[in-house]
TORTITI-847575 format. One record per residue (C-alpha): x, y, z; residue in three letters. Coordinates in Angstrom, 3 decimals, always signed. Layout:
<recs>
X; Y; Z; ALA
...
</recs>
This chain:
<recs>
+62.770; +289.630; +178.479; UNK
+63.882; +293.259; +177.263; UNK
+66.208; +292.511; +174.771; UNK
+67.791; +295.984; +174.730; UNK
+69.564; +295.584; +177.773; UNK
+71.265; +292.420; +177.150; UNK
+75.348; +293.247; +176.745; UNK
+76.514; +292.516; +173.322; UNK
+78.408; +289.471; +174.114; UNK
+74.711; +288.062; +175.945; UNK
+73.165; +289.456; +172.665; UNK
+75.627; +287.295; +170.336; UNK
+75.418; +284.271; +172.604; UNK
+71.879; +284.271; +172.183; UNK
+72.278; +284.635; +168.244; UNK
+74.730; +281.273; +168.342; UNK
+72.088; +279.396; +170.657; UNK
+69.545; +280.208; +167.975; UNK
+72.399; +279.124; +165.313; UNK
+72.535; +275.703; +166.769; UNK
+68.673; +275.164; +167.014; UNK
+68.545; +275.695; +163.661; UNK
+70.566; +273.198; +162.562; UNK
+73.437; +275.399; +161.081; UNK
+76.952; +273.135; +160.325; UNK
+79.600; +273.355; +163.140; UNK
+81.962; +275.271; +160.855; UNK
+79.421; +277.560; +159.995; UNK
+78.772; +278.232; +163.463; UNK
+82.440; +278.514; +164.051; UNK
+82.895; +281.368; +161.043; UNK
+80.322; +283.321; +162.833; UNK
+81.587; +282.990; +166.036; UNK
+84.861; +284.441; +164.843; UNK
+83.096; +287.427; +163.382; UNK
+81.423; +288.127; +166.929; UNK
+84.451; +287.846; +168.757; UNK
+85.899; +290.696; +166.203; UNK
+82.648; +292.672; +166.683; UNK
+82.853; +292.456; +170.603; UNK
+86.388; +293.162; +170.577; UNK
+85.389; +296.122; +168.601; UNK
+82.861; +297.359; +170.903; UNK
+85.406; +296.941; +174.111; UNK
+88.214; +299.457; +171.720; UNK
+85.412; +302.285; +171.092; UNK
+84.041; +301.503; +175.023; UNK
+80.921; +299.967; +174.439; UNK
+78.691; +297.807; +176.306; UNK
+75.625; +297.266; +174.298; UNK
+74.719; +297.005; +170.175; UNK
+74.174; +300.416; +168.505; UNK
+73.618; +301.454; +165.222; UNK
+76.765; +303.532; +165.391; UNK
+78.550; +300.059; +166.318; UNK
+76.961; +298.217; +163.707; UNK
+78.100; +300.360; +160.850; UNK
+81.626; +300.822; +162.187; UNK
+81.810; +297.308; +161.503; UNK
+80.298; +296.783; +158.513; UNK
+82.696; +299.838; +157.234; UNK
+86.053; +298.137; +158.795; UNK
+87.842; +297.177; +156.208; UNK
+90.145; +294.619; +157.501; UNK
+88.304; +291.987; +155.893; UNK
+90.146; +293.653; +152.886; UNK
+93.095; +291.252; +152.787; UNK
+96.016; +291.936; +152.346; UNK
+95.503; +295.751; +152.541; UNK
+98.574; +296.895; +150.455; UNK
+96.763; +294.897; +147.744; UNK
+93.161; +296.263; +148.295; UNK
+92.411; +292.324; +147.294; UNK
+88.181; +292.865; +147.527; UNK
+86.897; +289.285; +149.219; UNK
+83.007; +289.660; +148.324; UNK
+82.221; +287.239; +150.397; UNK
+83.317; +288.418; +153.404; UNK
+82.112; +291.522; +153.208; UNK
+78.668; +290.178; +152.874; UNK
+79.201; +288.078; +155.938; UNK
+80.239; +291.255; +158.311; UNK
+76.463; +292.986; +157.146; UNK
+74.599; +289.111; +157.924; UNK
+76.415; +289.415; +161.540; UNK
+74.528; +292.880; +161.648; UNK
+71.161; +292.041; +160.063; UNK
+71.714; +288.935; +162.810; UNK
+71.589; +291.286; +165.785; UNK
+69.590; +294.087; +164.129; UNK
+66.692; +291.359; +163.749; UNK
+66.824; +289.547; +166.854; UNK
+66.735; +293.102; +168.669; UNK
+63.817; +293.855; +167.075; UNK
+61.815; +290.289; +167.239; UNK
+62.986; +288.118; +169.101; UNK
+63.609; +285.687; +166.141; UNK
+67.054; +286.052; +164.298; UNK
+66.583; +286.493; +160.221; UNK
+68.340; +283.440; +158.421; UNK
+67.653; +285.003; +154.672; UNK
+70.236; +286.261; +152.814; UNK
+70.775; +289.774; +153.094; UNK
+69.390; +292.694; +150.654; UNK
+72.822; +293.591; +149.954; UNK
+71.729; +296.903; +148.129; UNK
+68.575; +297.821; +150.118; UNK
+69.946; +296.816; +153.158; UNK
+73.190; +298.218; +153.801; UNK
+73.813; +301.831; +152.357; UNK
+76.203; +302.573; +150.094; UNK
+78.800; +304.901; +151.913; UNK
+79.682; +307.458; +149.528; UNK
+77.439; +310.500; +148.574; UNK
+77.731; +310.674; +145.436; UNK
+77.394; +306.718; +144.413; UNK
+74.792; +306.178; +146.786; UNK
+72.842; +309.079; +144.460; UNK
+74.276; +307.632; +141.001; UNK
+73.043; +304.076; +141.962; UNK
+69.658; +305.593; +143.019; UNK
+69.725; +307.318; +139.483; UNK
+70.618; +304.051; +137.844; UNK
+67.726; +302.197; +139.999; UNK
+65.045; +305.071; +138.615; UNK
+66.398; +304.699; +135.050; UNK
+65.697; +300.811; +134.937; UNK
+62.286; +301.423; +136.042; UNK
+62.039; +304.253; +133.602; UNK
+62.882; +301.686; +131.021; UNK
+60.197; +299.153; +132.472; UNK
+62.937; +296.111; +132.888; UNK
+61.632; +292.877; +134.375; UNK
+62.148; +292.462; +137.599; UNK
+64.673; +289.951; +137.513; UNK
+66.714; +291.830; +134.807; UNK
+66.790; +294.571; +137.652; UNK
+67.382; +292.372; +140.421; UNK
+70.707; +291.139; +138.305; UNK
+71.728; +294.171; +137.009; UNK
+71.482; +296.429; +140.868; UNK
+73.623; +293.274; +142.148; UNK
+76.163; +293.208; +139.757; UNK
+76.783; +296.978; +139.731; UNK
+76.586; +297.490; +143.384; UNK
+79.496; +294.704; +143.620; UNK
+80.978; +297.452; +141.354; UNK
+80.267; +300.288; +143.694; UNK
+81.357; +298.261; +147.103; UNK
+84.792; +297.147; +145.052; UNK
+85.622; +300.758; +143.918; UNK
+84.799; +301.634; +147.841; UNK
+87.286; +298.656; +148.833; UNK
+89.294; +300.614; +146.950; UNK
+88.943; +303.867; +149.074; UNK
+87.010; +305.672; +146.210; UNK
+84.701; +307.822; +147.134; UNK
+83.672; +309.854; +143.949; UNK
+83.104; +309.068; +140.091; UNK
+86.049; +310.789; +139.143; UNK
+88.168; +308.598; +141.097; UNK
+88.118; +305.953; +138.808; UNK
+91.138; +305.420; +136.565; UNK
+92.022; +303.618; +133.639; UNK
+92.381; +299.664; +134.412; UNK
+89.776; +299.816; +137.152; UNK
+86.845; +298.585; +134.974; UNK
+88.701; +295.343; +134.521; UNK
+90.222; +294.675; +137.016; UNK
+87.097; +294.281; +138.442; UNK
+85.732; +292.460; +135.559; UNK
+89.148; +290.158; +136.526; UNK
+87.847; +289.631; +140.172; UNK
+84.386; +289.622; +140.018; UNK
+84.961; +286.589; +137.076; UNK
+87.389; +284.555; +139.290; UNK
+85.925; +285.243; +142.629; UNK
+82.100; +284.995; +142.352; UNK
+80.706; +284.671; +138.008; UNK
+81.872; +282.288; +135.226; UNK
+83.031; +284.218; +132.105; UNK
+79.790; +282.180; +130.250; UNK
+77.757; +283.857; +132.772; UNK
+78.997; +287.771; +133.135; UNK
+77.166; +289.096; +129.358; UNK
+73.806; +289.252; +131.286; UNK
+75.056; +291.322; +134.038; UNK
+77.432; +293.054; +132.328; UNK
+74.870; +294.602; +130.407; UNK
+73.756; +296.687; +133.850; UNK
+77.260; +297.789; +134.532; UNK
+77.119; +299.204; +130.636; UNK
+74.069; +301.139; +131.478; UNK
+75.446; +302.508; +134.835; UNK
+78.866; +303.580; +133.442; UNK
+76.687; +305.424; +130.313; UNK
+74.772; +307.410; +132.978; UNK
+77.658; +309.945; +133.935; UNK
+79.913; +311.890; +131.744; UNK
+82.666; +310.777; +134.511; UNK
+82.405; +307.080; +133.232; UNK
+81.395; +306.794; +130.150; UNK
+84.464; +306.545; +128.645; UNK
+84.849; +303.476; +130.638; UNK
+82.865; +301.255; +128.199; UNK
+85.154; +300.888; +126.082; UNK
+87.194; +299.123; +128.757; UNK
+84.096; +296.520; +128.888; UNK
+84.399; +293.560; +125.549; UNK
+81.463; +293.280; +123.151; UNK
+81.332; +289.654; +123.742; UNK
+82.497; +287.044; +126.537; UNK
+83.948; +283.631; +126.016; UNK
+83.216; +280.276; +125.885; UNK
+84.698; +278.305; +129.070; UNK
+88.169; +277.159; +128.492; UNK
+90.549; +275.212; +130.692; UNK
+92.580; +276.872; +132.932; UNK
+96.231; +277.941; +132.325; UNK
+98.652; +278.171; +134.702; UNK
+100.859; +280.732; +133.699; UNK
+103.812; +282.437; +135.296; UNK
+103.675; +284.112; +138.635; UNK
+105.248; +287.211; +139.246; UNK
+107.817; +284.940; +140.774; UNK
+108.450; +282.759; +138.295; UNK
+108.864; +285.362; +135.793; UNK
+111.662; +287.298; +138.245; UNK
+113.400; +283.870; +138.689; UNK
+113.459; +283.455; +134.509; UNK
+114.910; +286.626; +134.255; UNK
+117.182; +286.393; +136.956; UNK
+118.549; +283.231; +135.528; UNK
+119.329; +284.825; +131.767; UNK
+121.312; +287.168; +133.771; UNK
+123.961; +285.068; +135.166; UNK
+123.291; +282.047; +132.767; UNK
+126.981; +282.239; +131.110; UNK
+126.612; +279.401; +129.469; UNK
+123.436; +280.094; +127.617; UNK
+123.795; +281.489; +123.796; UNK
+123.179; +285.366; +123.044; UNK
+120.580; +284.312; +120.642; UNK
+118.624; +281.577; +123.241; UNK
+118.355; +284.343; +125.930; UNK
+117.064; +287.020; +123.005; UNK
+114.353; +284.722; +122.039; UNK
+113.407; +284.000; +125.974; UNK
+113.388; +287.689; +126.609; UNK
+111.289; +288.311; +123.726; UNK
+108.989; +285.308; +124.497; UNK
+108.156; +286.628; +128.231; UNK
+108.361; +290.334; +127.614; UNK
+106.364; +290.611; +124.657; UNK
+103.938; +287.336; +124.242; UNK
+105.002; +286.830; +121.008; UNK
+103.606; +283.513; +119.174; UNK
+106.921; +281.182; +118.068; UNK
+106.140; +281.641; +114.556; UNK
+106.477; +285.523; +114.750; UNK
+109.670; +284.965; +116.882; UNK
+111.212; +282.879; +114.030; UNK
+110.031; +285.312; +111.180; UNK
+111.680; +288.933; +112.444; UNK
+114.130; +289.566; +109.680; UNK
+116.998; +292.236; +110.467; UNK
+115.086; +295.162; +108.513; UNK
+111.855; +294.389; +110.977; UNK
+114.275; +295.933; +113.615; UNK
+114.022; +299.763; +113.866; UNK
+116.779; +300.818; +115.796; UNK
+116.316; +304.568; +115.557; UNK
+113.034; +304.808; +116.988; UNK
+112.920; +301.273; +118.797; UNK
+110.347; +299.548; +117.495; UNK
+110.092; +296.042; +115.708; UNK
+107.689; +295.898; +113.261; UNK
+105.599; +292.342; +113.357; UNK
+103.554; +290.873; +110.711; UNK
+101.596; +287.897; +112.324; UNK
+101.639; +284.886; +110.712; UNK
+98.358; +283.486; +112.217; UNK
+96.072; +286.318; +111.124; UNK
+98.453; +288.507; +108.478; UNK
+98.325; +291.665; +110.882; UNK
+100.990; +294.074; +111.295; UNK
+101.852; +296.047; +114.193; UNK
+104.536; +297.294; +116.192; UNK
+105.952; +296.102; +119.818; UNK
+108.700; +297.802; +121.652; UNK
+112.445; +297.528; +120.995; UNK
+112.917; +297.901; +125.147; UNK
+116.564; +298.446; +126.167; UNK
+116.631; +294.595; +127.347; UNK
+115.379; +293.281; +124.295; UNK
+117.394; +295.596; +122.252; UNK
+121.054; +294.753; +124.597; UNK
+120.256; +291.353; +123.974; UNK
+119.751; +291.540; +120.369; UNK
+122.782; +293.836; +119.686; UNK
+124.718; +290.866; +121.621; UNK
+123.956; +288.138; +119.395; UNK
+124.289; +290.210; +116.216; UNK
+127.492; +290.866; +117.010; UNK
+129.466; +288.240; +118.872; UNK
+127.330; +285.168; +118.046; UNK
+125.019; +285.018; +115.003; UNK
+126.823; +283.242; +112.040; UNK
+127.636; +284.987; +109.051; UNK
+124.749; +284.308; +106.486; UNK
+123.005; +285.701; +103.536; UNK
+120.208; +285.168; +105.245; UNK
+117.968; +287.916; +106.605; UNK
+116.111; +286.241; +109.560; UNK
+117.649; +287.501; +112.895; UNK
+117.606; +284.086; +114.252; UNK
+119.475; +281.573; +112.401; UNK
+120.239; +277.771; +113.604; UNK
+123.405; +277.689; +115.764; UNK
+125.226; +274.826; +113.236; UNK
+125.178; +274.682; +109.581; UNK
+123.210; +274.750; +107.219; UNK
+122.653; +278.180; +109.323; UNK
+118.591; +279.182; +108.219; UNK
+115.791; +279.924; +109.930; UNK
+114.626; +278.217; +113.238; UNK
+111.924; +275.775; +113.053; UNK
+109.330; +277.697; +114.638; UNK
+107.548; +275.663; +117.480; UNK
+109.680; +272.950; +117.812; UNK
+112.528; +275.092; +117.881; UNK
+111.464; +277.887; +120.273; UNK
+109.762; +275.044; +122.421; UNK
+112.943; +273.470; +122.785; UNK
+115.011; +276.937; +123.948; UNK
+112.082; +277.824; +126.130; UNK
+112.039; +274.231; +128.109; UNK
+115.775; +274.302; +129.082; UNK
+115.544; +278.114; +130.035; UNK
+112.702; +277.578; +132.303; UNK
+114.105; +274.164; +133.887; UNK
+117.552; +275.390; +134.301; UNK
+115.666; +278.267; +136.154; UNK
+114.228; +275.940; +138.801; UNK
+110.612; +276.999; +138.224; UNK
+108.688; +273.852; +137.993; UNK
+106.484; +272.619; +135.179; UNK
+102.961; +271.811; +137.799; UNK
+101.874; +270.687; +134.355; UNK
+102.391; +273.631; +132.608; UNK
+103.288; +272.490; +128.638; UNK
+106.151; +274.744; +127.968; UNK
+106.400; +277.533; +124.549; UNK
+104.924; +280.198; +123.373; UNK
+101.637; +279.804; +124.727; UNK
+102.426; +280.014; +127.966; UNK
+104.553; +283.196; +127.747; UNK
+101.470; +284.797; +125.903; UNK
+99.281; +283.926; +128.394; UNK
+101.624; +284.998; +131.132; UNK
+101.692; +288.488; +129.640; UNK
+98.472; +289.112; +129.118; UNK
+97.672; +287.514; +132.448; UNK
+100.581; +290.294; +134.173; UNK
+98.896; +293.452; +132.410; UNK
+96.106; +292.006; +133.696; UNK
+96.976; +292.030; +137.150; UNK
+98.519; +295.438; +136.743; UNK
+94.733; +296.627; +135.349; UNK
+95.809; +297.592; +131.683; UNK
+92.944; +298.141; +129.942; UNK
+92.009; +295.407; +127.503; UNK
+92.151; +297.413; +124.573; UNK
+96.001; +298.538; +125.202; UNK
+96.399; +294.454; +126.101; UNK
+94.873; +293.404; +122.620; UNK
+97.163; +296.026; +120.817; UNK
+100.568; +294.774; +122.794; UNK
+99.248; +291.420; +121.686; UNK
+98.567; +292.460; +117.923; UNK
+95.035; +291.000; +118.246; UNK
+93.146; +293.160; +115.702; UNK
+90.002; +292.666; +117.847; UNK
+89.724; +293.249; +121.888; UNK
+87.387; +291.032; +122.640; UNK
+89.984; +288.008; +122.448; UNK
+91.557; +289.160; +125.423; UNK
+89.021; +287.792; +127.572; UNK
+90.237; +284.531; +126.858; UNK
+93.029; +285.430; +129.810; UNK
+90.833; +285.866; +132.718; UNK
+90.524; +282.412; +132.715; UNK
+94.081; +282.085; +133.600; UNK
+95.873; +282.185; +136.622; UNK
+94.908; +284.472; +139.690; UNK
+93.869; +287.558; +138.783; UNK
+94.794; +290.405; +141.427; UNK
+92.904; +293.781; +142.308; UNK
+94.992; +296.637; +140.449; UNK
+96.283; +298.559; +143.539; UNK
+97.606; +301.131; +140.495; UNK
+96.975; +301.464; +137.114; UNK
+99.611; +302.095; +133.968; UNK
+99.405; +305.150; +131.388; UNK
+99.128; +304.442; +127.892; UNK
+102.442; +305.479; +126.661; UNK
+103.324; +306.773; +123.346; UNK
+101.650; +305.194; +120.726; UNK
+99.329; +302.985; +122.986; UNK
+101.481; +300.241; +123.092; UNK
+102.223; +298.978; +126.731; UNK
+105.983; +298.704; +127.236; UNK
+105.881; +296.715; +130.227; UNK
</recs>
């Protein structure tokens, strides 16, 4: 039988007869299927009858599998399953005999822009240059051509596209979606050697930490949501004290630790230039965080209409006498739980404080692909690498835009 002139939807039927003589599960079979139907529907748009090579890269290039678009959120997986649809066809064209092995996913399908398919050539030549073994270049070309096909989900096409937050964003993805964090310092190694290459992304490493965590349970922190629904609630809480919706605000907006909260004494606040200078009780650092216009209303509120008269110099003093200092955790814990359950957004076994809110910020820059450097200085951590500890969070989504460092490189989200 000439294969060639079988229509495409003869061609795929053939491919799914195969698929059941092999043996493969029904809702393997049934993925696949779906995949075909997309690719004949395809064909029938552009007027086609019969496979091509044009046809087959139109659909390995369609990027609906992109989902949702306005979010460029990069699925890996099925991206590698529209090129095994093609390698399906391609094969049995040629043989007879459809090809069941995974796919080459670098030699096999081209990379479509220029100028990374020539980088990632250069990067290829420059591990042999080095003489690497050849599974230390097997795992470094896979891990940096995920790279390369997540900037092109991203509608990149050259080096100097890449911004600021796009490094780890897809460390972020690439860690939840296909790698354990105890698993990425092997192959991040490659993606350190590829981004040293070009005088485009070099700067980029510093974007990469110098060492990965152990694994750690996962915390569910805030969703975008939840945080909205928080804030929306200290809004129209009238009920709720000056100082309790200060400390919230601060708690969620800054991922402050409970003991730091509890030790900001009034000459800590500098109102002319709007800062608040911290000195971290945990580690003895000092740094600075934002005095935002929400934090600093809120503040101003409490100082004047609700704060008790003391000769203490703490800005948060206990609501009844004797009026000192909070109790730190217990305290804070305390505001935080009543806050958050009066704002309808449920535990799901979430322990409620200061943790949490850190997380949660960390976890939003995160999202919104601050670099991890700018994340460890809004979070006063002294070294950057402790900010991995958050991609083990919650869901972790593709930056569709990425934040400038502002004055001072402190993020004043």
């Amino acid at each position: 039988m000439d294969r060639s002139t079988l229509k495409l939807k003869e061609l795929t039927d053939a491919i799914l007869t195969q698929m059941d003589a092999s043996g493969f599960m029904e809702s393997t079979r049934g993925f696949y299927t779906t995949l075909f139907n997309k690719l004949c529907r395809m064909a029938k748009e552009r007027g086609d009858q019969y496979y091509t090579i044009e046809l087959g890269q139109a659909f390995i290039n369609d990027q609906s599998h992109v989902i949702p678009q306005n979010t460029e959120r990069y699925h890996h997986e099925r991206s590698v399953a529209y090129k095994r649809c093609i390698k399906f066809i391609e094969s049995y064209l040629e043989t007879g005999v459809v090809d069941w092995s995974p796919a080459q996913r670098c030699a096999a399908f081209p990379i479509k822009s220029d100028e990374f398919r020539t980088c990632f050539s250069k990067f290829l030549a420059e591990m042999e240059e080095r003489k690497l073994k050849p599974n230390t270049i097997e795992g470094y070309r896979r891990f940096t051509y995920y790279f390369i096909e997540y900037l092109e989900g991203k509608g990149y096409k050259f080096l100097i596209d890449i911004k600021s937050g796009d490094v780890v964003a897809f460390i972020a993805v690439i860690c939840k979606e296909r790698y354990q964090t105890t698993s990425l310092g092997s192959h991040m190694s490659g993606l350190k050697l590829f981004l040293s290459m070009f005088r485009e992304t070099e700067p980029f490493l510093l974007d990469i930490p110098e060492h990965l965590p152990k694994k750690r349970d996962i915390l569910k922190v805030y969703s975008d949501d939840e945080y909205n629904r928080i804030i929306a609630h200290l809004e129209k809480a009238d009920g709720l004290s000056f100082r309790n919706k200060a400390i919230t605000i601060l708690a969620m907006n800054t991922g402050l630790r409970a003991v730091d909260i509890c030790a900001i004494r009034l000459q800590d606040i500098d109102w002319e230039h709007n800062i608040i200078h911290i000195t971290q009780r945990k580690t003895g650092r000092a740094y600075d965080i934002p005095l935002t216009e929400a934090i600093g209303n809120v503040i101003v509120d409490y100082l004047l209409n609700e704060r008790p008269a003391s000769n203490q110099d703490f800005v948060f003093l206990r609501s009844i006498a004797p009026y000192g200092p909070l109790m730190s955790h217990t305290g804070i814990r305390n505001i935080l739980f009543n806050v958050v359950n009066d704002s309808d957004v449920e535990a799901n076994g979430r322990s409620y404080g200061t943790r949490i809110t850190r997380h949660s910020v960390a976890s939003r820059m995160l999202r919104n692909g601050v670099p991890f450097p700018v994340i460890s200085e809004a979070l006063g951590h002294g070294n950057k690498n402790s900010v991995m500890i958050y991609i083990t969070t919650d869901d972790v989504k593709l930056a569709g835009c990425t934040l400038p460092l502002p004055r001072g490189g402190v993020y004043h989200g």
